[in-house]
ZAMARGU-4260 file (C-alpha; in steps of 0.2 Angstrom, whole numbers, plus 5000, padded with zeros to 4 digits):
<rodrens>
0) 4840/5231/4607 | 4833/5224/4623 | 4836/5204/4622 | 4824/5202/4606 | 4817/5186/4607
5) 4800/5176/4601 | 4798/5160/4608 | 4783/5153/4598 | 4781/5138/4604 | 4775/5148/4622
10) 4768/5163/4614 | 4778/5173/4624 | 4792/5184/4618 | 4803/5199/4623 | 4806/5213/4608
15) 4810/5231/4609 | 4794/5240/4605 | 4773/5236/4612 | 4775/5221/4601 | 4768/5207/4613
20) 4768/5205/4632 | 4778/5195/4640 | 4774/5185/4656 | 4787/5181/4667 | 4790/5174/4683
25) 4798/5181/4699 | 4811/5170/4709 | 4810/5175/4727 | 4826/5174/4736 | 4816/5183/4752
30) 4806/5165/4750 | 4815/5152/4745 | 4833/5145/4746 | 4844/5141/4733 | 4840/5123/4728
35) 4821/5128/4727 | 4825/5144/4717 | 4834/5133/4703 | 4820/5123/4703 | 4806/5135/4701
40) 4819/5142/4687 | 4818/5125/4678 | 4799/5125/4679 | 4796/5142/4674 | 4802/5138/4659
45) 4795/5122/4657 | 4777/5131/4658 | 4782/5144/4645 | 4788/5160/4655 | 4796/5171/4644
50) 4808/5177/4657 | 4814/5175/4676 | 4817/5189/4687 | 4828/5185/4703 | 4828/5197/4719
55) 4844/5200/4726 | 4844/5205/4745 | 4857/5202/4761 | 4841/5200/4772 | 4823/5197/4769
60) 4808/5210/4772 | 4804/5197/4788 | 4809/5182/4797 | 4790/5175/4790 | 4799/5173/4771
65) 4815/5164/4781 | 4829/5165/4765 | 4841/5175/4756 | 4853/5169/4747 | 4866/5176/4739
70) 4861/5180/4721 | 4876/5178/4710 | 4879/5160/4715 | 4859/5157/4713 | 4862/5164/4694
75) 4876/5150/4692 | 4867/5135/4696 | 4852/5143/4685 | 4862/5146/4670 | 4868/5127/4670
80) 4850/5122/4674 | 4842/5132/4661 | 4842/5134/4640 | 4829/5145/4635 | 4824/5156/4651
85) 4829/5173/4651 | 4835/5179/4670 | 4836/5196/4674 | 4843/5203/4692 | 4829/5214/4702
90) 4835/5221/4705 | 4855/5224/4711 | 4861/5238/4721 | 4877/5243/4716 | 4883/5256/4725
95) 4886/5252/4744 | 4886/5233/4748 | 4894/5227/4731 | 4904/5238/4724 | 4900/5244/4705
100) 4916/5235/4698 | 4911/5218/4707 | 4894/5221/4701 | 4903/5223/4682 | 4913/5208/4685
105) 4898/5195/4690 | 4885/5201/4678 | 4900/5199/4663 | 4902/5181/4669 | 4884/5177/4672
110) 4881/5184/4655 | 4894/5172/4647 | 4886/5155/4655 | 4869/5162/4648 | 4873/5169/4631
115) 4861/5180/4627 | 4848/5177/4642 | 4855/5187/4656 | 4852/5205/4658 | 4856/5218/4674
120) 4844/5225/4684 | 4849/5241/4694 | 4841/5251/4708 | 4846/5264/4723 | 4841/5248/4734
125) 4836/5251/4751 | 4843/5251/4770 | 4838/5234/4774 | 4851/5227/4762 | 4865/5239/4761
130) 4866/5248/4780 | 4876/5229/4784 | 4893/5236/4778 | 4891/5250/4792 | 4894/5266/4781
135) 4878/5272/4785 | 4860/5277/4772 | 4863/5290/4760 | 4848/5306/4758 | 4836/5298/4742
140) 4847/5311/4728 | 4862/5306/4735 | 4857/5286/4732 | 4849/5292/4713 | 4870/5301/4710
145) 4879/5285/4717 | 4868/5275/4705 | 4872/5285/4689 | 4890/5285/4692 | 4889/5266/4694
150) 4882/5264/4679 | 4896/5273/4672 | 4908/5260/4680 | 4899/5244/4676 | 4898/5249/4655
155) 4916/5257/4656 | 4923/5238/4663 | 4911/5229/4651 | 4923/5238/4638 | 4936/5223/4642
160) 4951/5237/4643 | 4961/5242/4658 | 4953/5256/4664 | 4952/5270/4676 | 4940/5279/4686
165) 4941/5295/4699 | 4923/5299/4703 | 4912/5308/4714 | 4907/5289/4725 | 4918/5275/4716
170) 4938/5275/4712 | 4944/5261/4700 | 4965/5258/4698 | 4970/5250/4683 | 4956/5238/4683
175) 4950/5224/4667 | 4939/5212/4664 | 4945/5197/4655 | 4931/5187/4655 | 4917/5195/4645
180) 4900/5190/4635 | 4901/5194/4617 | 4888/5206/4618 | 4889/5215/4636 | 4872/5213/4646
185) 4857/5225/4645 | 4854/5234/4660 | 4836/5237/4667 | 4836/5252/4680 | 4821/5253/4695
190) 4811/5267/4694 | 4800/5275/4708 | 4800/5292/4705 | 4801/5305/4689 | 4818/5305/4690
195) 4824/5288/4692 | 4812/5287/4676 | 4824/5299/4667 | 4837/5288/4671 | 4831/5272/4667
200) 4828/5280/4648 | 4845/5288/4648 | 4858/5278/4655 | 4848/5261/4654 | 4840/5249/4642
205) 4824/5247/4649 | 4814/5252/4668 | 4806/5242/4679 | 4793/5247/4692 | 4785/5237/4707
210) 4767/5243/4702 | 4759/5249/4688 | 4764/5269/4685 | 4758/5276/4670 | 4766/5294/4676
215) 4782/5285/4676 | 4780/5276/4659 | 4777/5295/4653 | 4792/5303/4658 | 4800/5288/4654
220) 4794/5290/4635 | 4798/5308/4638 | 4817/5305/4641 | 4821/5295/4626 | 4814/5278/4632
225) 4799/5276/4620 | 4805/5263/4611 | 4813/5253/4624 | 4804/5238/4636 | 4795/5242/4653
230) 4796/5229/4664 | 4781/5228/4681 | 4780/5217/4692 | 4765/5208/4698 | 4762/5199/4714
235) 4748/5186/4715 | 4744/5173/4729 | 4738/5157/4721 | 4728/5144/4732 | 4712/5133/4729
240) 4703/5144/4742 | 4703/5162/4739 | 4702/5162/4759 | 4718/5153/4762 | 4725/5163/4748
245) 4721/5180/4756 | 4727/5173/4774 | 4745/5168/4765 | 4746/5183/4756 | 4744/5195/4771
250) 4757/5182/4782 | 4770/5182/4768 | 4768/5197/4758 | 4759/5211/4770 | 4776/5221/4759
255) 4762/5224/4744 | 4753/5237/4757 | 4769/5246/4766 | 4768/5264/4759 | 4784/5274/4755
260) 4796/5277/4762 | 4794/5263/4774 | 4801/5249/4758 | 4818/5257/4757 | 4821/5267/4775
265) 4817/5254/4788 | 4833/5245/4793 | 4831/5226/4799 | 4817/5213/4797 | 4809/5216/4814
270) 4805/5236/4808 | 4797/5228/4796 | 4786/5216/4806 | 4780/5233/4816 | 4776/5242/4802
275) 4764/5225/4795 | 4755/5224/4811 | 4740/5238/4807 | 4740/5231/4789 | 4724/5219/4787
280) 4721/5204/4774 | 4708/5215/4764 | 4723/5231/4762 | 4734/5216/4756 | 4721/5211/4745
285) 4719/5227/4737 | 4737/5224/4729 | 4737/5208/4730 | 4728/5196/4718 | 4723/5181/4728
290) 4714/5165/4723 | 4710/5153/4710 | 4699/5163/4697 | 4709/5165/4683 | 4702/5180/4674
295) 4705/5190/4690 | 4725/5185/4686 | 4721/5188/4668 | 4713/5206/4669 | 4730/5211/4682
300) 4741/5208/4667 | 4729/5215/4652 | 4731/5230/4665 | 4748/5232/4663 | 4748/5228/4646
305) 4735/5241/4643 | 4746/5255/4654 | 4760/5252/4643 | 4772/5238/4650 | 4780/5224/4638
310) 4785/5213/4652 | 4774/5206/4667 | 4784/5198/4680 | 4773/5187/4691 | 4777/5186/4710
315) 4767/5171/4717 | 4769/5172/4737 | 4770/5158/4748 | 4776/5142/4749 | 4764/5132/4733
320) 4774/5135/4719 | 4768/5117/4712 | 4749/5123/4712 | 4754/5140/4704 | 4764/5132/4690
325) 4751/5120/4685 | 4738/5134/4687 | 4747/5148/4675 | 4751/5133/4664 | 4733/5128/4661
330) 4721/5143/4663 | 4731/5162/4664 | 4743/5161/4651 | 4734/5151/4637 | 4718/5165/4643
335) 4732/5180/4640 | 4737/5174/4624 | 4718/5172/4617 | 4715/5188/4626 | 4726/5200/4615
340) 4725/5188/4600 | 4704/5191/4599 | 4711/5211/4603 | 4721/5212/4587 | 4710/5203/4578
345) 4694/5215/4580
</rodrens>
């Protein structure tokens, strides 16, 4: 089971079937450095988000977002600043920057500080992360292989015996983890296509996706994932003016309207920057929900509720975080709760 959890007193909970939704928050480490992203951790759950995602990049998508911390230090601070907040990584590559083993090692610690709140997000990444080590950018099948067998790695180490691996990618020599969680951490695999889908129901404990896929969540289901949680993220831009907030979103987050396979094949930030210049405010605002009218926010999650997902991670871009808060806090996520209370009751 997948982190069961009901915390009444938000309305919020994470469980292992279409029990409830979830409303998260998403901790931007393209955004924000590491002081500011445990304190957006400490106010998430001071609002009552459920859960916390945390992204976990070597460079930002452009030099506009400005940060990138690294993510297993972040998770530290978080953990000591935190009680009740769930934090998941989304999501880690483990396969060329960090090897599988490492990766093993600092989620088994991070899951000891947080007992019971930390779970491990896994993806094929992209080569604006992992080309830094200078071993090149695997073909897509080739990322989808190295990801399986990591998986292997990480929940063989999590057995807290010395163990040994000769693989296809990854070799581990007499290796054990001494410091574990009494309960090894759930891992949560990215999915964009039908078979990363597969494997999230097979090898993982529940998928995420960037965007709300139905297809996916079918052949998810169809692999033996039915019962497990589905995790989507959201991205919003929050301001007083819906103006101003379409103007940010398309400075900070011109990301939401980059079609495949731009997102994981272009190499450095400035790429990136070429490839936003054709994309307007409007094709950002068409992925983006922007402004202050809360049943727009509302309807976006109800969406994803509808389509199947358990857990809604919001993504608020750009630099008001205060406004946001106090905005979710007083008119979105009281709305979502009345919303799927008068739903189950007619």
């Amino acid at each position: 089971m997948f982190l069961d959890r009901t915390d009444t007193a938000s309305g919020h909970g994470h469980c292992n079937a279409r029990c409830m939704l979830d409303i998260g928050y998403k901790l931007s480490s393209e955004e924000f450095g590491p002081r500011d992203l445990v304190d957006f951790a400490v106010r998430a759950e001071k609002a009552g988000f459920g859960f916390g995602l945390i992204s976990d990049h070597f460079h930002p998508w452009c030099d506009a977002q400005g940060q990138s911390p690294f993510v297993w230090t972040v998770l530290g601070a978080i953990a000591q600043a935190t009680t009740r907040l769930q934090l998941g990584t989304a999501v880690t590559c483990p396969t060329m920057r960090v090897h599988p083993a490492i990766v093993a090692q600092a989620a088994a610690t991070t899951a000891a500080l947080m007992p019971g709140r930390f779970f491990l997000g896994l993806g094929t990444g992209e080569n604006l992360n992992e080309h830094v080590i200078g071993e090149g950018w695997p073909a897509p099948g080739d990322r989808l292989e190295m990801l399986t067998e990591a998986i292997e790695v990480i929940r063989l180490l999590w057995s807290g015996e010395n163990e040994n691996h000769r693989g296809t990618f990854f070799s581990v020599e007499d290796a054990r983890l001494y410091t574990l969680p009494a309960t090894p951490p759930p891992i949560m695999i990215a999915a964009s296509n039908p078979k990363a889908a597969e494997l999230a129901a097979e090898a993982g404990d529940a998928i995420i996706n960037t965007a709300v896929m139905p297809e996916l969540l079918e052949r998810f289901d169809a692999a033996g994932g039915k019962d497990k949680p589905r995790y989507v993220e959201m991205t919003v831009c929050w301001a007083a003016d819906e103006t101003q907030a379409r103007k940010t979103a398309r400075e900070v987050w011109s990301l939401a309207a980059l079609g495949d396979p731009l997102f994981t094949e272009l190499r450095i930030p400035s790429h990136f920057e070429a490839a936003f210049e054709p994309i307007t405010e409007d094709m950002v605002a068409e992925k983006v929900v922007c402004g202050p009218d809360a049943a727009k926010h509302v309807a976006a999650i109800e969406k994803a509720g509808k389509a199947g997902y358990t857990h809604v991670c919001v993504h608020q871009v750009g630099p008001d975080q205060k406004g946001f808060f106090e905005f979710y806090e007083r008119e979105v996520l009281p709305a979502v709760g009345r919303e799927r209370r008068t739903r189950k009751a007619g």
